[in-house]
PAKE-364177 format. One record per residue (C-alpha): residue in one letter; x, y, z. Coordinates in pm, 1 decimal. Each point is the difference from the previous one (the first is absolute). Layout:
# residues N
 residu       xx       yy       zz
      A        X        Y        Z
...
***
This chain:
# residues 89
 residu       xx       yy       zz
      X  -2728.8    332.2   -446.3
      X    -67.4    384.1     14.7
      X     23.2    270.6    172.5
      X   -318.4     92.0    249.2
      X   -201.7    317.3   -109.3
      X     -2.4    295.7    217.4
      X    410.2    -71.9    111.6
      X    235.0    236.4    -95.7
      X    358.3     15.3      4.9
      X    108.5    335.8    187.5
      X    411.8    122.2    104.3
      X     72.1     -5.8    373.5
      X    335.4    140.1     63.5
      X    254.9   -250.2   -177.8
      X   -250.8   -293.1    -39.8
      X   -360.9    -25.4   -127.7
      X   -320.9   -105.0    179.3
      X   -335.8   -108.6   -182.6
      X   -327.6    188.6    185.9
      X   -353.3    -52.4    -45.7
      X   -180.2    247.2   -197.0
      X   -309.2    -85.5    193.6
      X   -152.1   -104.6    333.8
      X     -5.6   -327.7   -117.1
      X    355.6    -45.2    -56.4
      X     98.6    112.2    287.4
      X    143.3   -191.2    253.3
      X    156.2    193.2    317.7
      X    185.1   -284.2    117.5
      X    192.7    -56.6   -303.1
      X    252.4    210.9   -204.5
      X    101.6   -145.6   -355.8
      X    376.7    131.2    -69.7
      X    187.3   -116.3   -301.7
      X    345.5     84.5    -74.1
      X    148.5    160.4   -306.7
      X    -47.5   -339.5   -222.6
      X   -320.5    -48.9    138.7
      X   -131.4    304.6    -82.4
      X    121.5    -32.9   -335.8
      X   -190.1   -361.6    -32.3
      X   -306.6    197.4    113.4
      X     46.2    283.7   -214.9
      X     41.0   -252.5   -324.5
      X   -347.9   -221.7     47.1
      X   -190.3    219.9    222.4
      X   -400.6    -90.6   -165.1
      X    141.7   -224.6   -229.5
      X      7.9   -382.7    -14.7
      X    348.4   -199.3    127.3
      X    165.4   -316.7    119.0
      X    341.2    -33.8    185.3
      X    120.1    -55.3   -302.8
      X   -101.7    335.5   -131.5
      X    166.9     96.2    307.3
      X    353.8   -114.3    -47.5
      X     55.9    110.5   -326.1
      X    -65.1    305.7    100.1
      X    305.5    -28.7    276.0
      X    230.2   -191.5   -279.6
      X    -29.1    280.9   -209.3
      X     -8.0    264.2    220.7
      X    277.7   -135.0    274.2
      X    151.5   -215.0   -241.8
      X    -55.3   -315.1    288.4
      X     -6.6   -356.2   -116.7
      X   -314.4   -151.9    -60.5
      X     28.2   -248.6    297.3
      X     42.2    311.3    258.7
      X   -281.8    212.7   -204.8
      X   -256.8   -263.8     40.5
      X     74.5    -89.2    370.1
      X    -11.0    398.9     58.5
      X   -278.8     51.6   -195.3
      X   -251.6   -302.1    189.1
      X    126.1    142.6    311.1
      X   -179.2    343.3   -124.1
      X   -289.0    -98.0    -95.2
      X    -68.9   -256.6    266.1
      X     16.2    310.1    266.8
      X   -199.1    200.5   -247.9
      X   -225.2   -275.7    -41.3
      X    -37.7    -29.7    402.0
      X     10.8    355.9     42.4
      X   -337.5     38.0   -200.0
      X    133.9    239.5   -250.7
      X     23.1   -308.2   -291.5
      X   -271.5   -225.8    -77.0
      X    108.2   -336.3   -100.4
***
């Protein structure tokens, strides 16, 4: 997976939302917020290649979660990025 280019990751209050830098990414009828742990996922493999896997080890060592937890967390992420348009399989 990786991140679509032309998202970016911006603060909103106490959560984060991802906009569209262009015309093209935007989408009126849809607003992208992530959480704290989210937005920390995005930060780490914004333009870079992943996997869910990459995913969860990021939460194990960051939240100290078990692996079981980090990987069912971490599909559930990037399946609504995924569907959200702002991953690309």
């Amino acid at each position: 997976m990786r991140t679509v280019e032309g998202f970016r990751l911006r603060p909103l209050g106490a959560e984060f939302i991802v906009t569209g830098e262009s015309i093209k990414q935007v989408n009126f009828n849809k607003m992208i917020s992530l959480n704290e742990s989210a937005a920390y996922l995005w930060r780490e493999v914004e333009g870079k290649d992943f996997s869910v896997d990459d995913l969860a080890d990021l939460l194990v060592a960051r939240y100290e979660i078990d692996r079981e937890t980090a990987l069912k967390d971490s599909g559930a992420i990037a399946e609504k990025w995924i569907e959200a348009g702002i991953v690309e399989a």
